[in-house]
C-alpha positions, 0 to 999 in steps of 0.5 A, spaced: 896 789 753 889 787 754 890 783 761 893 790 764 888 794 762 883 791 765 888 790 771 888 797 771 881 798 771 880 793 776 885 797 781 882 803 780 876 801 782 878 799 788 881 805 789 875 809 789 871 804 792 877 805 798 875 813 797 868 813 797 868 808 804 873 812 807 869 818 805 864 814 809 867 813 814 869 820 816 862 822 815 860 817 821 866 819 824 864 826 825 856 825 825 859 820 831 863 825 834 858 830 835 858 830 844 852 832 845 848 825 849 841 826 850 840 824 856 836 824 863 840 830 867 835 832 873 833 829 879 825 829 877 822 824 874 818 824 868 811 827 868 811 828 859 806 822 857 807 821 849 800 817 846 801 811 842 802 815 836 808 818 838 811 811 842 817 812 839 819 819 842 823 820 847 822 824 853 828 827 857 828 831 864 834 836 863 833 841 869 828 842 873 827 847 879 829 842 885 836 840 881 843 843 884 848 845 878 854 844 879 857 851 878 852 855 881 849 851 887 845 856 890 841 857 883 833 856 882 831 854 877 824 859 879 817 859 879 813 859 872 819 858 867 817 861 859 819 862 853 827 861 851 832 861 847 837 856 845 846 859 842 852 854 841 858 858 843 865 857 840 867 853 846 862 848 844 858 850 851 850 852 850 846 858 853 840 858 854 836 864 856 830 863 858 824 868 862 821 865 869 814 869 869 812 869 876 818 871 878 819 876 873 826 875 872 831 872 865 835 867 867 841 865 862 843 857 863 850 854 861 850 847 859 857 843 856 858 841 851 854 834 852 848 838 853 848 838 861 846 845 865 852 847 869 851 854 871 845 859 872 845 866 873 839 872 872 841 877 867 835 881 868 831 881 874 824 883 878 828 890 880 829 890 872 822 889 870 818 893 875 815 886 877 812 885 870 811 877 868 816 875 863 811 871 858 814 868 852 821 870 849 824 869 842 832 870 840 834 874 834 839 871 830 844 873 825 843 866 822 835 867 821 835 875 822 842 878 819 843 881 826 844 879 833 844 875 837 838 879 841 832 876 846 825 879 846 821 877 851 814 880 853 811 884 859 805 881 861 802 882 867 803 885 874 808 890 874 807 897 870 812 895 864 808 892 860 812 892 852 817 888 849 824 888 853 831 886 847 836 882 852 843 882 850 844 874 851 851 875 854 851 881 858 854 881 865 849 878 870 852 884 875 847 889 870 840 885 871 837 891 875 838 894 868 833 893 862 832 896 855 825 896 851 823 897 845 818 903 845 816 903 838 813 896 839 808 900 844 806 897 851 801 891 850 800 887 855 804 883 852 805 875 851 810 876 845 815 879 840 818 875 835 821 877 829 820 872 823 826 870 818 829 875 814 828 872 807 821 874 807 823 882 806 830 882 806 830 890 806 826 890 813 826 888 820 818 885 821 816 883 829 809 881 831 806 882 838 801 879 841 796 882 846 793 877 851 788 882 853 782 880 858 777 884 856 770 880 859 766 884 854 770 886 848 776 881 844 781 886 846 787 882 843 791 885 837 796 883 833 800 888 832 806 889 827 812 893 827 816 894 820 823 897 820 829 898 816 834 891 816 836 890 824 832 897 827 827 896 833 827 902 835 825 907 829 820 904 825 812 904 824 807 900 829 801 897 825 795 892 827 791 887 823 785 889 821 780 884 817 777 887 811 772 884 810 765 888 812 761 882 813 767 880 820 765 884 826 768 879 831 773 874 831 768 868 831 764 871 825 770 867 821 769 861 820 775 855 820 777 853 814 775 859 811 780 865 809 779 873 809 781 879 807 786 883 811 791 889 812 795 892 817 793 899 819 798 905 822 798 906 829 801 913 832 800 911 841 804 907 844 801 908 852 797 902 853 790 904 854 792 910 848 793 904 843 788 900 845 783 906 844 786 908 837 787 900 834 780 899 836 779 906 834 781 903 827 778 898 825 783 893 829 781 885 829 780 883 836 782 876 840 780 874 846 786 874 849 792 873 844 798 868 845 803 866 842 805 868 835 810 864 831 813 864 823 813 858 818 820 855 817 823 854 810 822 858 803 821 866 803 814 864 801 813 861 808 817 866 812 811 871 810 805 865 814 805 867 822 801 863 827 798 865 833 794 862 839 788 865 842 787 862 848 779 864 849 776 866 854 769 864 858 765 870 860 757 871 858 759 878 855 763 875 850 759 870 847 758 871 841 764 874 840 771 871 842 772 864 843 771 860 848 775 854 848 781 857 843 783 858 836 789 857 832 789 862 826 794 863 820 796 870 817 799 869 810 802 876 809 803 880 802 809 879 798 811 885 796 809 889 803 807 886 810 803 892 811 799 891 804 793 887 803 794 878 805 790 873 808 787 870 815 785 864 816 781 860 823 785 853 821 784 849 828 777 852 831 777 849 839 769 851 840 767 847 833 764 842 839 764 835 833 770 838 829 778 837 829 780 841 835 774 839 839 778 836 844 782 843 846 783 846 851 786 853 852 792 854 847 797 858 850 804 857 846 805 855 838 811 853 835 812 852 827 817 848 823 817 848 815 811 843 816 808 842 822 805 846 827 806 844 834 801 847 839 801 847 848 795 848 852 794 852 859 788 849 860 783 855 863 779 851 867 773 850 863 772 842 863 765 842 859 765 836 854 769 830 856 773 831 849 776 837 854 777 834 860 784 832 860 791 835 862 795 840 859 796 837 851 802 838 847 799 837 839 802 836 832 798 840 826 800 838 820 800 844 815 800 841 808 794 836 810 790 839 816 791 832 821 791 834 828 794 829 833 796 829 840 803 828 842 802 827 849 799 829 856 802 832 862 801 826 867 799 830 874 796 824 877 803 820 877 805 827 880 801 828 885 803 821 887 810 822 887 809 829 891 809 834 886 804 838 887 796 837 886 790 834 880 786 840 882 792 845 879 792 844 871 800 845 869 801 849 862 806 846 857 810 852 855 817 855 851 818 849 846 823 851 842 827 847 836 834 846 838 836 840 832 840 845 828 842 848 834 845 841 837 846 838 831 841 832 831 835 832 828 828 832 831 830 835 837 826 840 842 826 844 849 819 844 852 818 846 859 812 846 863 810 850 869 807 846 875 801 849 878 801 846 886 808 844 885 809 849 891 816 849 895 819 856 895 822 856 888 824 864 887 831 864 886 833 870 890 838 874 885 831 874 881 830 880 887 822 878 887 817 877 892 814 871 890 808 870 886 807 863 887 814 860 888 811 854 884 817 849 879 818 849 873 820 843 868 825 843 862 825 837 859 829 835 852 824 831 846 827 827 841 824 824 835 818 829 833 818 830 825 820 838 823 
């Protein structure tokens, strides 16, 4: 009896080991079947430079403006691309939405199920968007929002039709001279829309816009926020930031590391030159040119923190008053009522000329996942210091430690050697987005660069655009960077 018995336990757990290798087994098999490949798809060469640091990211060309896709030969892939937005279909496909600023147009791209781009259209074009730059984008998604899909892009510069445009990611492409904005958002000159994780306030919609105003005399960038009830982007109040604290004039009075009282003022116009009057009117903070905004990753607790680039500007009426080189700030929101009393924080001042961001130059976009900010400059041309001579830069922000490091620099000396464009004509590093969840593969981005110099004719003609520049644009896949 004793013999048998442990026979039998014997056995049994060979069985569960069996159980637990094969269960094993299937993991791998459906991690191993995922057909995405992240590999080099375009014809262009690699112009992304990781640092020593960052050795072990790879850096993949996926489509750039000289490509030919297969089922579309006629596309291109135009001139200055922005800000994207990355879905899975059924079908195991891909759309990419992605805005092409200079030629004032959305472009919706497919890739197959490797993630290869095969087919480009225009489902909003320049006809659409009176000939105003479609700067950065951001999607909504049921997943992040409880509604949509939905893609928000801002109306910068050129054309009259300055606010925030919503996109039905897969409209027919036949009624791209058609667009629909969204006029309780009011007309800013508009960088940006995006719209932060529903588990911040379950019960409302919030969208943060950002303002790149030019002014050389006066920071004239706000911050502005909508609040509407859950999945309304028409209907609800228009605010803007306004620090508190009496001693804060302008925007360089406060000092990085340090925090300062905020709420967020009603604001009734939504003409352009009406609104900046009354939030200046109001109190409102302003930025010397407001970029791109987005929200933290992970818990409700950090849905309620946003991040904001100012680019900075460099004008003799402004000093003293806006930022030169740039700044990074962060808005802790309340967490009852975005509307009510919270935080700003400067957490990466650009013109501390011997301080953790002494080498920036110009940030223009942001992306933020649960623990890192990841920031891409547009250099402004302002070569002052040798910390600031450099190409454009893509740079982790480590949110829990405040560590800054650079992941890479665009290498336009090899360009300009190879044929693309020029060393005099700084590229910007743009519309970087995290797609790992999205592809099912973990540390995985888009990040795109506009080529300044690059100059080939590169306007898609169904963008209907008389061209800016006709300057390439890059896209390019990245795998290996922590989230």
């Amino acid at each position: 009896m004793k013999n048998y018995l442990q026979l039998s336990l014997i056995a049994l757990v060979l069985v569960m080991f069996t159980r637990c290798k094969n269960d094993d087994d299937n993991t791998v098999e459906q991690q191993s079947s995922n057909p995405v490949d992240l590999k080099t798809h375009s014809v262009s060469p690699n112009f992304l430079k990781t640092t020593s640091e960052f050795s072990d990211v790879n850096v993949y060309p996926l489509m750039t403006s000289e490509d030919m896709l297969p089922e579309s030969p006629a596309f291109v892939y135009g001139s200055m691309a922005d800000g994207a937005g990355l879905i899975k279909n059924e079908d195991n496909t891909y759309t990419l939405i992605n805005n092409i600023e200079a030629d004032f147009a959305i472009a919706r791209i497919t890739l197959d199920e490797t993630f290869k781009p095969i087919k480009g259209e225009h489902i909003l074009n320049a006809t659409a968007t009176a000939n105003t730059a479609q700067c950065s984008g951001s999607l909504i998604t049921p997943e992040e929002h409880g509604f949509g899909p939905l893609y928000l892009s801002g109306g910068e510069w050129g054309g009259a039709s300055k606010g925030v445009f919503v996109t039905d990611p897969f409209r027919d492409k036949d009624a791209a001279s058609f667009a629909q904005m969204l006029p309780a958002m009011g007309q800013w000159s508009t960088e940006n829309a995006v719209a932060i994780g529903q588990n911040a306030y379950p019960e409302k919609t919030v969208v943060f816009i950002g303002d790149d105003h030019s002014n050389n005399e006066t920071p004239s960038g706000q911050l502005g926020m909508y609040v509407g009830s859950k999945g309304d982007l028409f209907g609800g109040q228009l605010f803007a930031l306004r620090v508190t604290d009496s001693s804060i004039d302008f925007e360089v009075d406060m000092q990085e590391g340090q925090s300062y009282p905020i709420d967020f003022v009603a604001l009734q116009e939504t003409q352009i030159d009406l609104l900046d009057t009354e939030a200046k009117t109001k109190g409102a903070m302003g930025f010397s040119r407001l970029e791109d905004i987005d929200w933290r990753r992970g818990s409700a607790t950090n849905n309620r923190e946003i991040y904001f680039c100012v680019t900075g500007r460099k004008k003799p009426g402004l000093v003293g008053k806006g930022t030169t080189y740039g700044r990074i700030y962060k808005v802790t929101l309340n967490e009852n009522d975005p509307t009510a009393a919270g935080t700003i924080t400067c957490i990466l001042d650009g013109d501390k000329v011997n301080g953790i961001a002494k080498a920036f130059h110009s940030p223009d976009n942001i992306l933020v996942t649960e623990n890192y900010a990841y920031i891409q400059e547009d250099p402004n041309g302002y070569f002052d210091t040798a910390d600031k001579t450099h190409y454009a830069r893509l740079y982790q922000y480590n949110l829990a430690t405040g560590e800054l490091k650079t992941v890479l620099e665009c290498d336009q000396a090899a360009a300009e050697a190879q044929g693309y464009g020029t060393t005099n004509s700084s590229w910007e590093i743009t519309g970087m987005i995290d797609i790992s969840d999205t592809v099912g593969i973990d540390e995985t981005f888009l990040v795109i660069t506009q080529n300044h110099g690059w100059e080939a004719g590169f306007t898609d003609p169904e963008a209907n655009a008389s061209p800016w520049t006709g300057q390439g644009s890059m896209i390019f896949t990245i795998n290996g960077l922590e989230r």
